[in-house]
C-alpha positions as a printed NumPy array, in Angstrom:
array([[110.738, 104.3  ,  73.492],
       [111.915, 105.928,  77.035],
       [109.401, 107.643,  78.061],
       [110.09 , 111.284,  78.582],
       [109.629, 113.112,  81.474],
       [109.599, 117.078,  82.604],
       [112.94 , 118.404,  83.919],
       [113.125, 118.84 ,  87.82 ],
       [111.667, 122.078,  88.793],
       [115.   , 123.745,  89.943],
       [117.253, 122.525,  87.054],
       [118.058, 125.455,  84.017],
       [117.219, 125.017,  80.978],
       [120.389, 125.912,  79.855],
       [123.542, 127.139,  81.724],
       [123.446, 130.607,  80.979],
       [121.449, 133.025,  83.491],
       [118.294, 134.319,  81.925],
       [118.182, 137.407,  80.694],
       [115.725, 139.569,  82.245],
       [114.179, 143.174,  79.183],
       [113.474, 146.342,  81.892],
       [111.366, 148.718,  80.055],
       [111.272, 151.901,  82.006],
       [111.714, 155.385,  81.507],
       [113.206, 155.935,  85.268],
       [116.383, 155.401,  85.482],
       [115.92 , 154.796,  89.338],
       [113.785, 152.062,  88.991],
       [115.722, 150.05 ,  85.749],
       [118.829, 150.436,  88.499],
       [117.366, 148.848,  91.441],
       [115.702, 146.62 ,  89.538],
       [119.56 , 145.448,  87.682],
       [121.384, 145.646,  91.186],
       [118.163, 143.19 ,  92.794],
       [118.31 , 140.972,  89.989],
       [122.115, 140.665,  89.251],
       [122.327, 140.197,  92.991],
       [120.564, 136.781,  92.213],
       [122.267, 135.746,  89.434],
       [119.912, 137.316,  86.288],
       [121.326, 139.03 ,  83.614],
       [119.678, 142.401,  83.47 ],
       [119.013, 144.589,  80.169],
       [117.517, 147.591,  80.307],
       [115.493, 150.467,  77.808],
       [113.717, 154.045,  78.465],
       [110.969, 153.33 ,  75.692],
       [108.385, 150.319,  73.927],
       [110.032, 150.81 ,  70.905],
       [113.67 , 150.52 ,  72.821],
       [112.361, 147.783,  74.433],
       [111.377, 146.065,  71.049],
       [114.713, 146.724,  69.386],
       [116.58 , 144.564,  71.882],
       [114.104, 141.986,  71.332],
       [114.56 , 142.209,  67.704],
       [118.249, 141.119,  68.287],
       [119.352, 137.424,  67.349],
       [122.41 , 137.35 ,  69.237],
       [121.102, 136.729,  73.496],
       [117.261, 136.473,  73.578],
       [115.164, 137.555,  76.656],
       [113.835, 135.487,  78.615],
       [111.359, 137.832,  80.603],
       [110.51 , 141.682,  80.446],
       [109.6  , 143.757,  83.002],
       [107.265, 146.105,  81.553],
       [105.907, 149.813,  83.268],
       [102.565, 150.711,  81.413],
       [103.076, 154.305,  81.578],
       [105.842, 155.184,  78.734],
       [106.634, 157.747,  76.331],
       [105.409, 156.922,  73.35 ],
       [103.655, 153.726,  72.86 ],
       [102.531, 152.231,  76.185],
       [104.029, 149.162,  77.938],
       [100.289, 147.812,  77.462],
       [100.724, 149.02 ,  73.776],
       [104.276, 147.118,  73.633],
       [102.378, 144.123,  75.297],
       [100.139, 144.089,  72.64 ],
       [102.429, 144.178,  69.895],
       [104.14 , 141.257,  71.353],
       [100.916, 138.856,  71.539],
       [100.59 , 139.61 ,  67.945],
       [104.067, 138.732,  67.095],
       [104.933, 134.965,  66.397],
       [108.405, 135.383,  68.049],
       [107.417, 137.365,  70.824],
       [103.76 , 135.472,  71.159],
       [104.77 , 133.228,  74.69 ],
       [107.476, 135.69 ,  75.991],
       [106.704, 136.06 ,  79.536],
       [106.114, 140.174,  81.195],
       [105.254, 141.291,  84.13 ],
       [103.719, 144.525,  84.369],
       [104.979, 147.243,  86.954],
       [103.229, 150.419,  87.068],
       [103.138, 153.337,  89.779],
       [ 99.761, 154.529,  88.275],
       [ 97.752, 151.011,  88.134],
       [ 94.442, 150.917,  87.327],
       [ 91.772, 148.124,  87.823],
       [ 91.487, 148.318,  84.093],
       [ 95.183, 148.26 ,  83.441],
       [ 95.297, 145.205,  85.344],
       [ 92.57 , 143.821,  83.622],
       [ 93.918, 144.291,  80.449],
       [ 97.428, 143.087,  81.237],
       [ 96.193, 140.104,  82.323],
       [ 93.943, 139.802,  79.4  ],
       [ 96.566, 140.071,  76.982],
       [ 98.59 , 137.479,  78.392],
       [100.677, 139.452,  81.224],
       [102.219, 137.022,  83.859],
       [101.907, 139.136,  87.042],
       [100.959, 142.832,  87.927],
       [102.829, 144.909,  90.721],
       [102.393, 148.26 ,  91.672],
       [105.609, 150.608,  92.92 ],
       [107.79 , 151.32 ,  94.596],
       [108.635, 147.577,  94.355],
       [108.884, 145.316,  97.037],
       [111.972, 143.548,  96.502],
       [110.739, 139.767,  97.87 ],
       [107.574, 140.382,  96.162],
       [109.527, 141.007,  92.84 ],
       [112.069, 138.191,  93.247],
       [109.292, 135.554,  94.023],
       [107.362, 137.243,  91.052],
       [110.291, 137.008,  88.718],
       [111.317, 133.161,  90.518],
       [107.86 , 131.683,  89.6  ],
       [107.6  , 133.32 ,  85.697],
       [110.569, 132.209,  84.715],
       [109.894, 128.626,  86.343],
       [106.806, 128.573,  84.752],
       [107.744, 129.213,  81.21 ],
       [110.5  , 126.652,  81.779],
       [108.061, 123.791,  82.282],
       [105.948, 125.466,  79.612],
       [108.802, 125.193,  77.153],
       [109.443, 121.315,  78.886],
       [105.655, 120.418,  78.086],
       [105.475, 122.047,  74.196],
       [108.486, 119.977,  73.613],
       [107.052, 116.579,  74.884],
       [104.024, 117.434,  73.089],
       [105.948, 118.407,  69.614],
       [107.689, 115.103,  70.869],
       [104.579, 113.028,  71.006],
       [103.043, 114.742,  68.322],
       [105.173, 113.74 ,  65.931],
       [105.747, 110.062,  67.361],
       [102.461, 109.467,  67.518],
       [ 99.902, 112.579,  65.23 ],
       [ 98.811, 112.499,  68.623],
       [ 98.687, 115.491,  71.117],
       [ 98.455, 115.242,  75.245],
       [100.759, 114.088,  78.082],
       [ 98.43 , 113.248,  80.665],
       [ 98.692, 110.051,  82.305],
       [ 95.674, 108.255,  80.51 ],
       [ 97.751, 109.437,  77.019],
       [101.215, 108.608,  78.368],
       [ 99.753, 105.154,  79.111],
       [ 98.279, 104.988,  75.415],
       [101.629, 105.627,  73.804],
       [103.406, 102.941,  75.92 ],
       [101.054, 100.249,  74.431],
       [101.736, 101.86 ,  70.794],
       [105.468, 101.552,  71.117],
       [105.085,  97.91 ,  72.477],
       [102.519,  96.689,  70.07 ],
       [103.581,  98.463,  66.877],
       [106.776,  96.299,  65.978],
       [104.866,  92.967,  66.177],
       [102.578,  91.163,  63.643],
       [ 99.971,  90.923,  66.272],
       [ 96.334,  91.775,  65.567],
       [ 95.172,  94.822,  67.523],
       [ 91.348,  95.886,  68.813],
       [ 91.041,  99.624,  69.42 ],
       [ 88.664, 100.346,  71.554],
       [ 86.826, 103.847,  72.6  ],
       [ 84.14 , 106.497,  72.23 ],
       [ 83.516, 108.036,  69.28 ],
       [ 85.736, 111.252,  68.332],
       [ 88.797, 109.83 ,  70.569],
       [ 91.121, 109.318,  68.098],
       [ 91.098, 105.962,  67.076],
       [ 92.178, 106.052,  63.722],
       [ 95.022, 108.25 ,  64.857],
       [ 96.42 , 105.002,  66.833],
       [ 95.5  , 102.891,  64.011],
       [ 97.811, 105.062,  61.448],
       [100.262, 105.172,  64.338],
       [100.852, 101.556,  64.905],
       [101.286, 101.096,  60.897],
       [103.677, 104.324,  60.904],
       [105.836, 102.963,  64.191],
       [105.819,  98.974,  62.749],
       [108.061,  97.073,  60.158],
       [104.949,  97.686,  57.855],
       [105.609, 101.218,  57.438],
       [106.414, 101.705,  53.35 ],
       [103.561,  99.339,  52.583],
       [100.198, 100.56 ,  52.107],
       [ 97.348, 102.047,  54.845],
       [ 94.267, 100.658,  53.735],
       [ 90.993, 101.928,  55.75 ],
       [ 87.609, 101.008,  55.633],
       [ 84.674, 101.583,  57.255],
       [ 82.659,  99.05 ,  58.078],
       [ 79.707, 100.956,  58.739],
       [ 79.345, 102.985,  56.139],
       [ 79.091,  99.692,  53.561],
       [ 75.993,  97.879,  52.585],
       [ 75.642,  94.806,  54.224],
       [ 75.315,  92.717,  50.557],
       [ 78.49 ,  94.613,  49.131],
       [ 80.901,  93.733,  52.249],
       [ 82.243,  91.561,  51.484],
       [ 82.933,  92.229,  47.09 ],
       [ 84.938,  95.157,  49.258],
       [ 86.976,  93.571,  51.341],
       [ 88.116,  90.054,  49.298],
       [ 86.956,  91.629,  45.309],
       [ 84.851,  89.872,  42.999],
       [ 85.045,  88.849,  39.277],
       [ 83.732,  89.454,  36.85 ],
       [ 79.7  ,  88.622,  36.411],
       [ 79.619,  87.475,  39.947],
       [ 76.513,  89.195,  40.454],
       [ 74.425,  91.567,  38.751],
       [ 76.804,  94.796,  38.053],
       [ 79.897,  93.298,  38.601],
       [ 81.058,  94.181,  34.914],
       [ 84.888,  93.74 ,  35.975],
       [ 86.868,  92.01 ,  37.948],
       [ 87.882,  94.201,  41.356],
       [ 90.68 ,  93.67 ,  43.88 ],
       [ 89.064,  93.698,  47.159],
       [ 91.313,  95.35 ,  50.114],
       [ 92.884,  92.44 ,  51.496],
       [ 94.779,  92.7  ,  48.223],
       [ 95.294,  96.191,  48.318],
       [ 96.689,  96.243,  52.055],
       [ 99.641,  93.142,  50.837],
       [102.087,  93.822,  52.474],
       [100.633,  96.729,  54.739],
       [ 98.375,  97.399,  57.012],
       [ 94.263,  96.931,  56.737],
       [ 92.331,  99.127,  59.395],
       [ 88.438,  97.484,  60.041],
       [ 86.747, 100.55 ,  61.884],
       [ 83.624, 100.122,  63.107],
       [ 84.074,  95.874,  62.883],
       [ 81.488,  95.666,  65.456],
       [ 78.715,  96.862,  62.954],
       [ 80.033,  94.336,  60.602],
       [ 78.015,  91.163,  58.927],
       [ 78.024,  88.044,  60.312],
       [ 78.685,  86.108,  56.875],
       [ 81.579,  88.918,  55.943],
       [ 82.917,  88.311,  59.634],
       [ 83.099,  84.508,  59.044],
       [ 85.643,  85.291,  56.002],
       [ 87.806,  87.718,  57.7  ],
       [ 88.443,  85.039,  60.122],
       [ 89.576,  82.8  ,  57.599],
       [ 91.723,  84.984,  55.922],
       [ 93.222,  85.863,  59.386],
       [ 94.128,  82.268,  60.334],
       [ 95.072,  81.45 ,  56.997],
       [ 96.592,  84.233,  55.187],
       [ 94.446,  83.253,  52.16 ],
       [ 91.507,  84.859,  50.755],
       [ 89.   ,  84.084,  47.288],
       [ 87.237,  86.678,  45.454],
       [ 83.417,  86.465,  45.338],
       [ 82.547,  84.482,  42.309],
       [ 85.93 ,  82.53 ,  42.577],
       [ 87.175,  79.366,  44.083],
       [ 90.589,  80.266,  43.213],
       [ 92.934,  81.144,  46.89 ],
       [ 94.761,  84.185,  46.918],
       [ 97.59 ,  84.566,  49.383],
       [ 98.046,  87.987,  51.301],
       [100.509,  89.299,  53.761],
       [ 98.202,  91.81 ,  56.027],
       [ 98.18 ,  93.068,  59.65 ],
       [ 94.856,  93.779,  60.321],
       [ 93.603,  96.273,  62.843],
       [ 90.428,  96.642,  64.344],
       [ 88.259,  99.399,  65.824],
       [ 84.979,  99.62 ,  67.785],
       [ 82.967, 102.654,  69.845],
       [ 80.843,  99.044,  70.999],
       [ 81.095,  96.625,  73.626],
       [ 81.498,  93.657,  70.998],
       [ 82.775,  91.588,  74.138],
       [ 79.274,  91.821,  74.773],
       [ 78.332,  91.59 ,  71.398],
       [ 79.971,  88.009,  71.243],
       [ 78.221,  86.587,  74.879],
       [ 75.277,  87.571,  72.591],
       [ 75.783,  85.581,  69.38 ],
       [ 75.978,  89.508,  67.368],
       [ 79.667,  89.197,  66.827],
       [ 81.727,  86.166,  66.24 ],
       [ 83.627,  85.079,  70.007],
       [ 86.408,  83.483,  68.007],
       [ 86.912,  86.496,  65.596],
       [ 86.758,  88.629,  68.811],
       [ 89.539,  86.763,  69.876],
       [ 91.607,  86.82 ,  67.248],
       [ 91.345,  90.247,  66.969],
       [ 92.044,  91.167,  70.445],
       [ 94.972,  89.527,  70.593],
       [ 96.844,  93.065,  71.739],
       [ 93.588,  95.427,  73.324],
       [ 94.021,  99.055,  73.078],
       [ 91.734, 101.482,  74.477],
       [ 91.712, 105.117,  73.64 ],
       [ 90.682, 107.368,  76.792],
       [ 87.953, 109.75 ,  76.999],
       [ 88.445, 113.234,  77.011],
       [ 86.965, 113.555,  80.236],
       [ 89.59 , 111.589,  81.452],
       [ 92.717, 113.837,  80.362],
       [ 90.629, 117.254,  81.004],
       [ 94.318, 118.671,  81.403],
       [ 95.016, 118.069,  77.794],
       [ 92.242, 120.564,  76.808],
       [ 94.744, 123.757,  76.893],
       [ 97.075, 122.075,  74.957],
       [ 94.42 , 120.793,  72.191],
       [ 92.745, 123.905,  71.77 ],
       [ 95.852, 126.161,  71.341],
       [ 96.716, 123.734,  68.72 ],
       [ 93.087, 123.263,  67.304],
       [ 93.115, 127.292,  66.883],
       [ 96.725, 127.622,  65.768],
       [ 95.911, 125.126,  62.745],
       [ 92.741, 126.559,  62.057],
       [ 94.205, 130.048,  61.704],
       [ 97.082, 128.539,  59.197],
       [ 94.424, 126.958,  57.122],
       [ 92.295, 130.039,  56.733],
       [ 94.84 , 132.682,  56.589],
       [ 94.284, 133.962,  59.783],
       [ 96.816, 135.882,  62.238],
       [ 97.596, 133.517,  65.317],
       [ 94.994, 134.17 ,  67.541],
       [ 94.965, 133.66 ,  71.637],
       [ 92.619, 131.974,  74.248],
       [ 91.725, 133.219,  76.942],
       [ 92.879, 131.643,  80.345],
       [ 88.883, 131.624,  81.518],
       [ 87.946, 129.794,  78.15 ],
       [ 89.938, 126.993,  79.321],
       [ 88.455, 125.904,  82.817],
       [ 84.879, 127.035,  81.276],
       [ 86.17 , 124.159,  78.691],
       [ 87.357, 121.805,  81.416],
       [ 83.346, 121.768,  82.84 ],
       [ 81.611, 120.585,  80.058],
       [ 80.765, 116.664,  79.435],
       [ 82.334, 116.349,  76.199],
       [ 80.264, 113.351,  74.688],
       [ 82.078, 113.77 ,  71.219],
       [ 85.552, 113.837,  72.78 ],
       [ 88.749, 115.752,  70.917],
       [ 86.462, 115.427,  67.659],
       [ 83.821, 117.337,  69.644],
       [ 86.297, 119.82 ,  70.825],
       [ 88.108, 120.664,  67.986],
       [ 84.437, 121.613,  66.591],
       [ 84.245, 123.742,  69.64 ],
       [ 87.152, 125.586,  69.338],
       [ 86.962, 126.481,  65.545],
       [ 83.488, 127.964,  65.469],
       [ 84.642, 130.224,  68.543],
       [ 87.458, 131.453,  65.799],
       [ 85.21 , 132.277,  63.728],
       [ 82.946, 133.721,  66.239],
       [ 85.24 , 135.691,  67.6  ],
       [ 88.059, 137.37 ,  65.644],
       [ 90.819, 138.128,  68.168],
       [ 91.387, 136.542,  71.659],
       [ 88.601, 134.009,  72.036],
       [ 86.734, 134.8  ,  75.265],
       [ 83.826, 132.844,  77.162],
       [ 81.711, 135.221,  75.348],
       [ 83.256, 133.411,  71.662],
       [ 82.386, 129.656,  73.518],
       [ 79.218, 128.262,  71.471],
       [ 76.156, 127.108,  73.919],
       [ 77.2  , 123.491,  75.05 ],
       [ 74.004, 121.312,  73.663],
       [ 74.274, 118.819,  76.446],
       [ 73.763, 120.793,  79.579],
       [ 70.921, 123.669,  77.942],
       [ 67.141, 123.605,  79.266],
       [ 66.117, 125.541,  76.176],
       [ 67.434, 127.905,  73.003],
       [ 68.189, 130.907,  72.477],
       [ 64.754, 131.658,  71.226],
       [ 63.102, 134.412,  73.564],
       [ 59.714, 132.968,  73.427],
       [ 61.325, 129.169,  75.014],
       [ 61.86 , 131.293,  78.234],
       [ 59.055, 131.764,  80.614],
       [ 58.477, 134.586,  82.788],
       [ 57.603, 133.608,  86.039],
       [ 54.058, 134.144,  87.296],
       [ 52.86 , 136.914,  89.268],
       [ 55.683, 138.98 ,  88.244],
       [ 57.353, 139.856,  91.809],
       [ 59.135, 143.581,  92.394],
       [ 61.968, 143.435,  93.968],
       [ 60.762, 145.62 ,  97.23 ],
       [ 57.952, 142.756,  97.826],
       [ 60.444, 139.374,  96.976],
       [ 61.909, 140.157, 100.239],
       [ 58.74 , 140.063, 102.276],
       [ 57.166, 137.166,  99.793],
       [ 60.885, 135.233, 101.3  ],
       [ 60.055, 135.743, 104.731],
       [ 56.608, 134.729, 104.308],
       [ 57.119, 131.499, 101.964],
       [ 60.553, 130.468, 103.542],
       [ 61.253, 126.612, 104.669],
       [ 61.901, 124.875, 107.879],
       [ 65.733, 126.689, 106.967],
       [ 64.154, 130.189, 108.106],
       [ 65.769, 131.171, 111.235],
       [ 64.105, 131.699, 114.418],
       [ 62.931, 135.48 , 114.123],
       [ 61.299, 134.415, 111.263],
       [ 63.46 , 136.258, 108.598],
       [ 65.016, 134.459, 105.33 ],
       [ 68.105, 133.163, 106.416],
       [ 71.065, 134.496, 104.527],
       [ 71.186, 131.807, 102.162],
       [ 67.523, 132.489, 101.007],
       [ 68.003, 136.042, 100.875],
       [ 71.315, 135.608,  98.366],
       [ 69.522, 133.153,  96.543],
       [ 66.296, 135.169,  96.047],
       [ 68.572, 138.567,  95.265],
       [ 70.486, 136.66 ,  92.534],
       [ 66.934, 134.635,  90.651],
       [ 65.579, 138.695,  90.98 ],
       [ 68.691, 139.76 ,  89.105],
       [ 68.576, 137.591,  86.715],
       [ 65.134, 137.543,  85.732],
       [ 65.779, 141.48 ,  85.474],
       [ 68.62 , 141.212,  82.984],
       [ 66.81 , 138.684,  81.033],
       [ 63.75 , 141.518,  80.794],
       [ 66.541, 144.043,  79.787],
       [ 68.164, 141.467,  76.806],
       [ 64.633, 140.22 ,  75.342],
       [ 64.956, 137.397,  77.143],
       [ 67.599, 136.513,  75.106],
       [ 70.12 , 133.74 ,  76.665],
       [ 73.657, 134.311,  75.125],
       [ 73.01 , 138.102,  75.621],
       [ 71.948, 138.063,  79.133],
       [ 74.924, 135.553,  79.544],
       [ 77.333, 138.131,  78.419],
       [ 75.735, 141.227,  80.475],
       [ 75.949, 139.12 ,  83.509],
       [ 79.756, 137.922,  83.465],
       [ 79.32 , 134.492,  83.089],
       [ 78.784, 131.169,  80.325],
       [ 75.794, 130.517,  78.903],
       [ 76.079, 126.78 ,  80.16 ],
       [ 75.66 , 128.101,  83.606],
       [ 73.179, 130.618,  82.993],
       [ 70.844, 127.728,  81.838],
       [ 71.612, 126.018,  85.147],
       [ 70.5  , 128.794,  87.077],
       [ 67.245, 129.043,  85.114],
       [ 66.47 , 125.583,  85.82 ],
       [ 67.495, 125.64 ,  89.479],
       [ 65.829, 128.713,  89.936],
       [ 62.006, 127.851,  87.786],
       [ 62.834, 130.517,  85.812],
       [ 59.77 , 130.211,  83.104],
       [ 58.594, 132.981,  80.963],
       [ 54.623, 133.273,  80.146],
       [ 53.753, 131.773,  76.708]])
């Protein structure tokens, strides 16, 4: 497969001009905003009212491709209209810009919020509008460019990113997949390693033969091998009838081994065999049974290792990894976490019945800091209890407390208070008198001290005013739990027992 790549910056989407939605009710404004924009090649629509506004939406025949929107309307509000649109499937990723000659901090705020692309006051400024209007438009171009190459990829590969680290992952799929070769996929747990698996059987010659999984793992050690090659009847105590083991069941197909590096040394010696021979026996039978199977392998261990170490058969290892395949991290392709979370929290509203539901733009760079030790598995867990959690546009506030990075629980009495208490009138002298070798010369806290000091005060104050409560404290102050625990534990923040 060619591997696709985003349109240049500067070339249309199509060949017809986008059409830019005014919503205004003065006429002096939707006219110099038609004759600034026409001047420049846009197609300009105009409307007096929201529900104007979201009748020439409605129509099929030339769809918008960006409104300009003035909060103050009669009737419903532009941040009313705005609304109405984020809760609309068809209208969900339109782009607006807000334009208002009575802006408010809060109007901005909730523009923003609810998924506005820009926020200008009048009278407009007509370079600050055209650059406004240039980089919206652009944007939701190569917004459009990257959904499709991840519907693309997506349905390639049941796969979702286009970072690098992925891009490179598909290229070994597409190169692998039409060959007989055995293939060892290799990763972390939770990075989607049974997703390649499935997608080298989809993509290969193999494809309308069966997709036999099993994991290794989760078998007893003494009943391996009755699973993978069968067993007849009265070969050992239980066997009552005679089984087909996997081998048999994947003729023809494809047989996934996950977790092969937790698998016994005795079983591993006949799944060699059968993959230099093609032939396998039941347990309890001497009788060879010929089988047509690809076999693919997967491991969260180093069995490289494993094999230097006499735990894993070397020549097995090698016959396995005759094509290698690693799956990244998800801390490598931190840029796919937008894209994996709208479409963890679109599915999960489709399976529950839910209207489609937003993210916040915060809740994605709060996302991008964490470690992520269970990968896309790990996220997706993430992203579905904040659904629940939250019931509208998830916010930081909706983000459950990341268990890796978290010096204690939510449990008031796990905090300490710190020891004499300290007013806030006497921290300032207590600095002064305590500071470092960073003090300056007159022998007042330096500024750094001072800030420092102010902010451990302030938050040892909110925690007083929440219970000591984390997640609530969190919330008062603005910011994610994760780095409210940080500052406790940078600043000794203890609370008496």
């Amino acid at each position: 497969m060619t591997s696709a790549t985003l349109p240049p910056i500067d070339t249309p989407l199509t060949a017809v001009s986008p059409m830019v939605l005014v919503v205004d009710d003065e006429k002096n404004i939707r006219r110099t905003v038609e004759m600034v924009l026409t001047g420049e090649g846009y197609q300009v629509t105009g409307a007096t009212t929201a529900e104007e506004g979201l009748s020439i939406l409605a129509r099929p025949n030339r769809p918008v491709d960006l409104v300009l929107l003035d909060v103050k309307l009669p009737g419903m509000s532009g941040l009313e209209m705005l609304q109405y649109m984020r809760s609309d499937d068809a209208l969900q990723q339109l782009p607006v810009i807000i334009i208002s000659g009575h802006a408010t901090v809060t109007d901005a705020v909730t523009a923003i919020r609810l998924g506005a692309s820009d926020f200008f006051e009048k009278p407009l400024n007509r370079e600050r509008m055209l650059v406004s209007v240039r980089n919206v438009l652009q944007t939701a171009r190569l917004t459009r460019a990257v959904e499709g190459l991840r519907e693309q990829f997506q349905a390639r590969y049941e796969m979702i990113g286009t970072t690098p680290p992925m891009q490179k992952l598909y290229r070994a799929i597409d190169r692998v997949a039409p060959t007989k070769a055995s293939v060892l996929i290799t990763g972390e747990s939770g990075t989607g390693k049974e997703l390649v698996s499935r997608a080298l059987h989809r993509l290969s010659p193999r494809t309308d033969g069966p997709f036999v999984k099993v994991n290794c793992a989760a078998i007893p050690r003494e009943l391996i091998e009755s699973e993978l090659f069968g067993h007849e009847r009265g070969a050992f105590t239980g066997a009552q009838n005679r089984k087909r083991g996997l081998f048999e069941q994947a003729h023809g197909g494809t047989l996934f081994l996950d977790e092969i590096g937790d698998m016994d040394l005795s079983a591993q010696a006949k799944v060699l065999r059968a993959l230099q021979s093609g032939e396998i026996s039941r347990v309890g039978s001497e009788h060879l049974i010929h089988v047509d199977v690809r076999v693919l392998a997967a491991t969260n261990k180093d069995i490289a290792q494993q094999a230097t170490e006499n735990r894993f058969r070397e020549d097995l290892y090698f016959r396995l990894a005759v094509f290698p395949i690693r799956c990244p991290s998800l801390r490598e392709r931190i840029d796919d976490i937008p894209v994996l979370s709208d479409s963890f929290v679109a599915a999960f509203c489709k399976e529950n019945g839910l209207r489609p539901m937003t993210i916040d733009t915060p809740v994605y760079e709060a996302l991008r800091r964490r470690k992520w030790p269970g990968n896309v598995r790990e996220l997706k867990n993430v992203i579905e209890r904040a659904a629940i959690l939250s019931g509208g546009p998830i916010t930081i506030a909706d983000l459950p407390e990341d268990p890796h990075d978290s010096p204690f629980d939510d449990d008031p009495a796990d905090v300490q208070e710190p020891q004499p208490d300290i007013s806030r009138a006497d921290s300032i002298q207590q600095v002064a008198a305590t500071a470092s070798s960073t003090t300056s010369e007159s022998g007042r806290p330096t500024l750094r001290e001072f800030r420092e000091k102010a902010e451990r005060d302030y938050i040892i104050e909110t925690l007083k005013l929440h219970d000591w409560n984390i997640s609530k404290t969190a919330v008062a102050l603005g910011v994610e739990r994760t780095n409210l625990h940080k500052k406790v534990r940078s600043y000794g923040i203890q609370r008496a027992k």
